[in-house]
VEXKEBA-943438 format. One record per residue (C-alpha): residue in one letter; x, y, z. Coordinates in pm, 1 decimal, decimal comma, padded with zeros to 6 digits. Example, Ala and Ser with C-alpha at 12.3 -4.5 7.8 and 13.67 -1.06 7.14 Angstrom:
REM VEXKEBA-943438
[rec "A"; [01230,0; -00450,0; 00780,0]];
[rec "S"; [01367,0; -00106,0; 00714,0]];
***
This chain:
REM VEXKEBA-943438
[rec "X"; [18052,5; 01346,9; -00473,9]];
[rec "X"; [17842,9; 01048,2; -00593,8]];
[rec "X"; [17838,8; 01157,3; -00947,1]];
[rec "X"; [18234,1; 01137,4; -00964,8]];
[rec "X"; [18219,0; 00784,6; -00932,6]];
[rec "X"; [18254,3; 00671,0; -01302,4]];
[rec "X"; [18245,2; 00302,6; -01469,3]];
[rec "X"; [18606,5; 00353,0; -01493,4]];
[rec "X"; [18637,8; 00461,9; -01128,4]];
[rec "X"; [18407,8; 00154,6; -01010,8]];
[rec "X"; [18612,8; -00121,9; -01253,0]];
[rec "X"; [18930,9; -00055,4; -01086,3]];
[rec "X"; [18841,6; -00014,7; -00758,0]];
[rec "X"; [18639,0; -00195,1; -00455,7]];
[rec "X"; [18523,1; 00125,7; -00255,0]];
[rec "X"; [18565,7; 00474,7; -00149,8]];
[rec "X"; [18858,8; 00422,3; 00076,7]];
[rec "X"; [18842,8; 00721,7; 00230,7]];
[rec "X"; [18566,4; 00988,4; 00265,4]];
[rec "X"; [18700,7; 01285,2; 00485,6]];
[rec "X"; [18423,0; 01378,9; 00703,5]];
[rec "X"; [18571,8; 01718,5; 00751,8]];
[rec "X"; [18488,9; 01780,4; 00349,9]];
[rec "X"; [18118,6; 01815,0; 00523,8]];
[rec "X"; [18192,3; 02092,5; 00713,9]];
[rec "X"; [18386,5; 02283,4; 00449,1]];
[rec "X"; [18134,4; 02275,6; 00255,2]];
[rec "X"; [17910,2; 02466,8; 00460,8]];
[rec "X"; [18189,1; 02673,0; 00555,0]];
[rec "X"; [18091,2; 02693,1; 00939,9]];
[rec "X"; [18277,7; 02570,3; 01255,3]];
[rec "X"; [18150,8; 02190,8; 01331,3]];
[rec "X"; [18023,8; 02337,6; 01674,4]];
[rec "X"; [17851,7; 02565,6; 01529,5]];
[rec "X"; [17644,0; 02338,4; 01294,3]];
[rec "X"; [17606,1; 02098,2; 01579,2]];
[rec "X"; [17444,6; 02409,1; 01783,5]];
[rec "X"; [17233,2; 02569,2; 01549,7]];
[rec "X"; [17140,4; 02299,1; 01223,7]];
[rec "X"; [17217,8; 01935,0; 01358,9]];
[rec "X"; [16943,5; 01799,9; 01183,3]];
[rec "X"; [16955,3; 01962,2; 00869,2]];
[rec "X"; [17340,3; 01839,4; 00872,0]];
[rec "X"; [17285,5; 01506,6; 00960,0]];
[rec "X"; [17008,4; 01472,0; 00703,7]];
[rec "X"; [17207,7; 01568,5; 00378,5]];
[rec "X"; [17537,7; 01379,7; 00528,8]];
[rec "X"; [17292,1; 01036,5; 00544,2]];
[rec "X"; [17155,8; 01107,1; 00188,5]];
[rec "X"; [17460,4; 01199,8; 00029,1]];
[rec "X"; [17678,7; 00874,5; 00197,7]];
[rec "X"; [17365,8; 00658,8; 00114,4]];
[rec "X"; [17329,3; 00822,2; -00273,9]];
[rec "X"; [17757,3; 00723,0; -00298,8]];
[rec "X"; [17689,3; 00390,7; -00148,7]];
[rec "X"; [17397,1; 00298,8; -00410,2]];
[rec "X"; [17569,0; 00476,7; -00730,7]];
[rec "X"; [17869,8; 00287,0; -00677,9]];
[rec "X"; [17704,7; -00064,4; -00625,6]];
[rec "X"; [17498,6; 00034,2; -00935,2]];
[rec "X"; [17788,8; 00043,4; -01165,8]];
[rec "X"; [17987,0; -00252,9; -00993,4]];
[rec "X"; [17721,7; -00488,9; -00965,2]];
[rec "X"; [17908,4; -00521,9; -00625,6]];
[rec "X"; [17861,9; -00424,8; -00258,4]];
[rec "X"; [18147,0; -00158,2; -00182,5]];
[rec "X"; [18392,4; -00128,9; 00088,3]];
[rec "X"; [18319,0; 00234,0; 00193,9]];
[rec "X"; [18534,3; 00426,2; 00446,4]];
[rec "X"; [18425,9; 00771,5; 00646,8]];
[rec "X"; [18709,7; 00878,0; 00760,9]];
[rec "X"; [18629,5; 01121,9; 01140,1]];
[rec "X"; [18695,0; 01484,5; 01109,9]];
[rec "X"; [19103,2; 01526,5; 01143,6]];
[rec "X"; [19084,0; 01926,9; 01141,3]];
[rec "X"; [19361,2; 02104,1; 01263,4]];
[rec "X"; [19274,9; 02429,0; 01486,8]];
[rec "X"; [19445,5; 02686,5; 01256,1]];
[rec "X"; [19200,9; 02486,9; 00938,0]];
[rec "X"; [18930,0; 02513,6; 01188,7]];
[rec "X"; [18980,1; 02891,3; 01292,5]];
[rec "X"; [18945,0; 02973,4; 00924,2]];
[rec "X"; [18557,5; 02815,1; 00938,3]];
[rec "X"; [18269,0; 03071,8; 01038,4]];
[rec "X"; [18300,0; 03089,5; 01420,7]];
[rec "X"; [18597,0; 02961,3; 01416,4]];
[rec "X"; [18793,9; 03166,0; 01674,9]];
[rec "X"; [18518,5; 03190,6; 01929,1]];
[rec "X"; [18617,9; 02768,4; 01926,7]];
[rec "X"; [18951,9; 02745,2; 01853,0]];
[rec "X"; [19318,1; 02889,7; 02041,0]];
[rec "X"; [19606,4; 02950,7; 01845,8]];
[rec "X"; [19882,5; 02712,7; 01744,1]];
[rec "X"; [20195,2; 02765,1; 01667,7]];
[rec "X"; [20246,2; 02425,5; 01519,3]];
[rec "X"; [19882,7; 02292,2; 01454,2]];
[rec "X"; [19985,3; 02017,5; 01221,9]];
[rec "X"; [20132,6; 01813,6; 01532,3]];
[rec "X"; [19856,8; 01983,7; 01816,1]];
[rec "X"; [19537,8; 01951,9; 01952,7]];
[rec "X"; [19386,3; 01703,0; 01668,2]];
[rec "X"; [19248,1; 01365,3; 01576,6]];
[rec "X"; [19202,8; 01116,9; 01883,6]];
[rec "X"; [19319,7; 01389,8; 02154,0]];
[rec "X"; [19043,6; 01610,2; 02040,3]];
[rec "X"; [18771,6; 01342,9; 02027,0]];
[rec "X"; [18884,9; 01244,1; 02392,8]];
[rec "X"; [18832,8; 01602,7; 02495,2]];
[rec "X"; [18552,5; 01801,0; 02280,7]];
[rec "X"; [18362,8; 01448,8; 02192,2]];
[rec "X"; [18074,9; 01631,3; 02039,3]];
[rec "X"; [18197,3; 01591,7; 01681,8]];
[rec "X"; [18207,7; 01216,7; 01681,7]];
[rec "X"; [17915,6; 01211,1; 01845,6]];
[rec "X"; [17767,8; 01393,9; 01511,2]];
[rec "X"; [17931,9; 01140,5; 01309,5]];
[rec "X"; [17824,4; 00813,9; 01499,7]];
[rec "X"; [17454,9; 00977,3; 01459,4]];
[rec "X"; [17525,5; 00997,8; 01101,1]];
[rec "X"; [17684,7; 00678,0; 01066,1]];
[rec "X"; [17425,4; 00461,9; 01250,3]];
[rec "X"; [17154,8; 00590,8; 01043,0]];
[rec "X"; [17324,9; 00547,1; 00704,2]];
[rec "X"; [17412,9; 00177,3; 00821,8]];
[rec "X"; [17115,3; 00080,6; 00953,0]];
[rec "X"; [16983,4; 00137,9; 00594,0]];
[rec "X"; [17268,3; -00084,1; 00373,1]];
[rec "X"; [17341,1; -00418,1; 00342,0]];
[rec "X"; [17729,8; -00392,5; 00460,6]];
[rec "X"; [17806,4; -00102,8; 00704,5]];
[rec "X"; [18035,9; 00174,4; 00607,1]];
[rec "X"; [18372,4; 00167,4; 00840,7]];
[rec "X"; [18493,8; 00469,5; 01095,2]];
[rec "X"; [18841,1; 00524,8; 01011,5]];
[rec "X"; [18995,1; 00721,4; 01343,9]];
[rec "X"; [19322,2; 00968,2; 01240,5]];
[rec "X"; [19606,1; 01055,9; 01433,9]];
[rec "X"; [19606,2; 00814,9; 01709,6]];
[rec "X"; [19931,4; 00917,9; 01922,7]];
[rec "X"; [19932,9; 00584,5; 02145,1]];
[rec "X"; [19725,5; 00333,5; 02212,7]];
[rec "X"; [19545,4; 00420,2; 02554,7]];
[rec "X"; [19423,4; 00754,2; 02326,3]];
[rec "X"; [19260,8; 00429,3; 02108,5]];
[rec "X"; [19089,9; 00295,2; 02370,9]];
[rec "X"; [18948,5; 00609,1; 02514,9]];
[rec "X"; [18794,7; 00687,3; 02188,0]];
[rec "X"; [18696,7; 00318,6; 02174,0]];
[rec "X"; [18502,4; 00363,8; 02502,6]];
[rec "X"; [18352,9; 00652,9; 02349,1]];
[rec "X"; [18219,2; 00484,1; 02017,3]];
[rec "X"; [18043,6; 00227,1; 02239,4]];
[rec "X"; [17886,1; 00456,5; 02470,2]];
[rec "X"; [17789,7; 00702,3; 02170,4]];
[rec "X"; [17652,7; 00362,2; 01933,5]];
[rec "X"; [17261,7; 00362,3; 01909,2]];
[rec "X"; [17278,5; 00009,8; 01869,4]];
[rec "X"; [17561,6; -00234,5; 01847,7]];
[rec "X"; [17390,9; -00373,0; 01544,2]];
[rec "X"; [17465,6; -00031,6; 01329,3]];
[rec "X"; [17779,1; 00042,9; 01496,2]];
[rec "X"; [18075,0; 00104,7; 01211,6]];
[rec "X"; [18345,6; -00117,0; 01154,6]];
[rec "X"; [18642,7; 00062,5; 01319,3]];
[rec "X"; [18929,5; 00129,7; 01096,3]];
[rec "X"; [19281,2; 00304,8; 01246,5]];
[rec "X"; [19505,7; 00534,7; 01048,0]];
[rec "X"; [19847,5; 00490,2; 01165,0]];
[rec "X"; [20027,8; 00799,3; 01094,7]];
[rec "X"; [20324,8; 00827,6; 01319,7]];
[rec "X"; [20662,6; 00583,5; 01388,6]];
[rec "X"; [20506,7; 00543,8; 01730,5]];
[rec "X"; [20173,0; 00380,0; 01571,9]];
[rec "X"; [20395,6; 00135,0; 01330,7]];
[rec "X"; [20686,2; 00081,6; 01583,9]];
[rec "X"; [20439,2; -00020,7; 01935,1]];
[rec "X"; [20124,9; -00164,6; 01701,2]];
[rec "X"; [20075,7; -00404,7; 01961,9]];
[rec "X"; [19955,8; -00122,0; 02160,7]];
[rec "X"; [19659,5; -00050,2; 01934,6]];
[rec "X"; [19588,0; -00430,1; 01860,3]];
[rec "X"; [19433,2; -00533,5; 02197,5]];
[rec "X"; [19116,8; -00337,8; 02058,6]];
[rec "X"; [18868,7; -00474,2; 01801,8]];
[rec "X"; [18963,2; -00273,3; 01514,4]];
[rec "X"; [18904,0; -00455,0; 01188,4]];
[rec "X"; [19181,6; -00283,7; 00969,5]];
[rec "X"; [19469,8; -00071,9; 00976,9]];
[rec "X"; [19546,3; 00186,9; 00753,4]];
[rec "X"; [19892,2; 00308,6; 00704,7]];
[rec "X"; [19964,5; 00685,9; 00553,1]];
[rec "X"; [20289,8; 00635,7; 00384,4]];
[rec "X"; [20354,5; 01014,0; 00313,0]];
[rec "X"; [20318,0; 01073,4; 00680,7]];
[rec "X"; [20503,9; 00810,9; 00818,3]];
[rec "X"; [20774,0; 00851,9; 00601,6]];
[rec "X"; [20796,6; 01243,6; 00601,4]];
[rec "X"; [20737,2; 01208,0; 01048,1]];
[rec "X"; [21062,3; 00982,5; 01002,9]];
[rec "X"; [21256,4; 01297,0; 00885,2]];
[rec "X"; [21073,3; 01524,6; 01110,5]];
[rec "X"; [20906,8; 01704,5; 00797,0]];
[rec "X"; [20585,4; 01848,6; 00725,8]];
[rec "X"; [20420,9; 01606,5; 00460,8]];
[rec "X"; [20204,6; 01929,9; 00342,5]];
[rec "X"; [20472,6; 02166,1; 00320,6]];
[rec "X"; [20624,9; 02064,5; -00058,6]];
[rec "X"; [20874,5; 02258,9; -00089,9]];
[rec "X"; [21045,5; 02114,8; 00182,8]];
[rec "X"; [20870,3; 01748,4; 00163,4]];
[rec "X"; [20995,7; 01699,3; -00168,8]];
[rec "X"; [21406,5; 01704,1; -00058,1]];
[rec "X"; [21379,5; 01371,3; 00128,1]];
[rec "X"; [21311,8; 01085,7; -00064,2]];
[rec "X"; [21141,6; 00712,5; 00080,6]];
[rec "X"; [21384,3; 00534,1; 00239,8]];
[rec "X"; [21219,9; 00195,7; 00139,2]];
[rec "X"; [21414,5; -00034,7; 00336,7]];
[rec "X"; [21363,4; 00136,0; 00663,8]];
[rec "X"; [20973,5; 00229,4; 00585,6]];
[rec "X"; [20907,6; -00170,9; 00491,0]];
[rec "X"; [21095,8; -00290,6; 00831,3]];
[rec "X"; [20835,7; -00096,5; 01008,3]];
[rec "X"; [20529,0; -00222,4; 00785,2]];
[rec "X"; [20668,3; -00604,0; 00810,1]];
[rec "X"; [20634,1; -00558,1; 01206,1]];
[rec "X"; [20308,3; -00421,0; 01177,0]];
[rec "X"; [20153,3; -00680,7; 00906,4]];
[rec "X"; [20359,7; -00960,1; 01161,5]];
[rec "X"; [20125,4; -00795,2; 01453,8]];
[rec "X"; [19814,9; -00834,1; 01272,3]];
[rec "X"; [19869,3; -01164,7; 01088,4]];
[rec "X"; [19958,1; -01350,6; 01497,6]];
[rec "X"; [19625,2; -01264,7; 01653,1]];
[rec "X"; [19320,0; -01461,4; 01657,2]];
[rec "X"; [19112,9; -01262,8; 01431,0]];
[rec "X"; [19239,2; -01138,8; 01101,6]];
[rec "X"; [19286,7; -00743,0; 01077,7]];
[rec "X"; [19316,8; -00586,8; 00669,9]];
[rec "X"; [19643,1; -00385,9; 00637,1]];
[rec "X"; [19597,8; -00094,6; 00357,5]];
[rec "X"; [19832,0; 00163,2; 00225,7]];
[rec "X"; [19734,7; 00497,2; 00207,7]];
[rec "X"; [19920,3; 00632,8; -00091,9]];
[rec "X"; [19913,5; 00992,2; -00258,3]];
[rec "X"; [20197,6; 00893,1; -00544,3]];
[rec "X"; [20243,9; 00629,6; -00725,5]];
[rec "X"; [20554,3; 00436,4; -00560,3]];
[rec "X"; [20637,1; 00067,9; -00784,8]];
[rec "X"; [20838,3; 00002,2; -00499,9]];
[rec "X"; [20586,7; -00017,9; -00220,4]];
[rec "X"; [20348,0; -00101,4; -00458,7]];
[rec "X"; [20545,9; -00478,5; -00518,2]];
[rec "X"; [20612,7; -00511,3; -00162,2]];
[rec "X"; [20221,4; -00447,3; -00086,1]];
[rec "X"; [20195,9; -00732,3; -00347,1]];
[rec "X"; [20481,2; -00967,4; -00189,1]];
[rec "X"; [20360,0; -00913,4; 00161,9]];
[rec "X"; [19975,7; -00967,7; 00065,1]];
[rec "X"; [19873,3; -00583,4; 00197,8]];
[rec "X"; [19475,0; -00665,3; 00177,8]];
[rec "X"; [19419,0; -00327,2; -00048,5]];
[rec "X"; [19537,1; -00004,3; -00167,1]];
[rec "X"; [19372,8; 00328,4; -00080,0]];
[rec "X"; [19452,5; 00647,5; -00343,0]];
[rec "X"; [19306,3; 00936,9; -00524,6]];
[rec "X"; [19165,0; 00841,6; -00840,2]];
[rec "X"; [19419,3; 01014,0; -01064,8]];
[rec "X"; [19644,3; 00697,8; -00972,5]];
[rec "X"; [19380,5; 00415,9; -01034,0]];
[rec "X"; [19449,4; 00373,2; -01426,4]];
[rec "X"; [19822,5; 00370,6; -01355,6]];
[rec "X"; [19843,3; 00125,6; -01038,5]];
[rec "X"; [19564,3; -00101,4; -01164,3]];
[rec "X"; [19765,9; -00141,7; -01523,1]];
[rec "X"; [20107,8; -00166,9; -01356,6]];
[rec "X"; [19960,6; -00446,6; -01104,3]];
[rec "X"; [19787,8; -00652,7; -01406,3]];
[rec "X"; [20143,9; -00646,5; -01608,2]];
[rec "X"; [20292,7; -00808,2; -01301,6]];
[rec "X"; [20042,2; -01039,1; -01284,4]];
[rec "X"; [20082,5; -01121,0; -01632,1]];
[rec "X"; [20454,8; -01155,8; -01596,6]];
[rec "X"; [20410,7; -01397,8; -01284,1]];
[rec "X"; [20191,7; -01620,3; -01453,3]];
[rec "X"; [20434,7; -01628,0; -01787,0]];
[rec "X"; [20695,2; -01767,5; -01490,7]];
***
């Protein structure tokens, strides 16, 4: 929503870091297949507008071209069975939260991303500084360069094709990241609460089981270290971000220590990280 973004919101932040393009489609409260059958155009036009309108309102109040992410539609089938049309689409799960989603869907019903490459090379070919594709739930990295294929083939011109960001959100992605480095991806993105609650073979979105297993920081960090080690040794420099969805000091100092390029959280956490990161920079420079 452009009008959320705030002076507050814009001084203590550099972007959007993640815009969940399945937010689109809830909205209308219809199956993405079914929009893409019946009212492509009508979707596409208010997702342009509306990523365009964010784009402008936020440089407006920062005086400053924004890093902007879209992140592709990471649905599950038992969210999308609850959408208009849903079950004429969608089978049954019994465990959707680790099924037929993210990459492995893209690979196999493409028709989605092909919606959101439309909408993404018409919003960039309209802004100064593209906004980047963020791909979820990658399982391994031959699923990356499948989907990689695709974005190519689906680009309307390699001059408005999006920045591709990665969410890593398995062991797998953090442990073998020099499976997923041999393709151009400009950042990775690492979900903390998935990683870590994946680790204990936990459902990050069921809390009342989520909440009995706290970080273990010292085994979470190992993994990071090997995957900011991964990036830093190629040729070309790829951003490492946290995604974050509680305030943590302790990965919050190690992001500092090991130079993480930026932090990505909702804005209810802004005020707090953004005053705890200026007293430790205020401390440092008192040393």
């Amino acid at each position: 929503n452009p009008s959320a973004i705030n002076n507050q919101t814009a001084n203590f932040s550099d972007g959007v870091g993640l815009i969940r393009s399945e937010q689109l489609f809830i909205k209308t409260g219809k199956h993405p297949h079914t929009i893409i059958n019946n009212e492509k155009s009508k979707f596409v036009e208010t997702a342009v507008n509306d990523l365009t309108t964010l784009y402008h309102r936020y440089y407006s109040l920062k005086k400053q071209t924004p890093i902007i992410t879209f992140r592709s539609c990471n649905l599950d089938t038992n969210q999308l069975r609850k959408l208009k049309s849903g079950e004429s689409f969608e089978q049954q799960e019994t465990n959707p939260f680790l099924g037929f989603r993210g990459a492995l869907r893209a690979i196999n019903k493409p028709n989605i991303l092909k919606l959101e490459m439309d909408i993404l090379s018409r919003v960039n070919s309209n802004l100064d500084q593209p906004i980047n594709l963020m791909l979820p739930f990658v399982r391994t990295g031959f699923e990356l360069k499948q989907v990689w294929d695709q974005i190519e083939n689906l680009s309307a011109s390699p001059v408005y094709q999006p920045p591709m960001w990665l969410q890593l959100n398995t062991p797998e992605n953090l442990l073998n990241i020099e499976d997923y480095l041999s393709i151009p991806i400009s950042a990775v993105c690492i979900n903390l609460k998935t990683v870590h609650a994946l680790l204990h073979s936990i459902d990050p979105y069921s809390p009342d089981i989520y909440d009995h297993y706290s970080i273990n920081h010292q085994l979470l960090t190992s993994m990071i270290k090997k995957v900011v080690r991964g990036c830093s040794e190629l040729d070309h420099q790829i951003g490492v971000y946290f995604i974050m969805s509680e305030f943590d000091q302790q990965l919050i100092e190690f992001a500092s220590d090991q130079k993480i390029k930026g932090l990505i959280m909702p804005e209810k956490l802004l005020l707090q990280t953004y005053q705890f990161l200026t007293s430790q920079s205020d401390k440092n420079v008192k040393h």
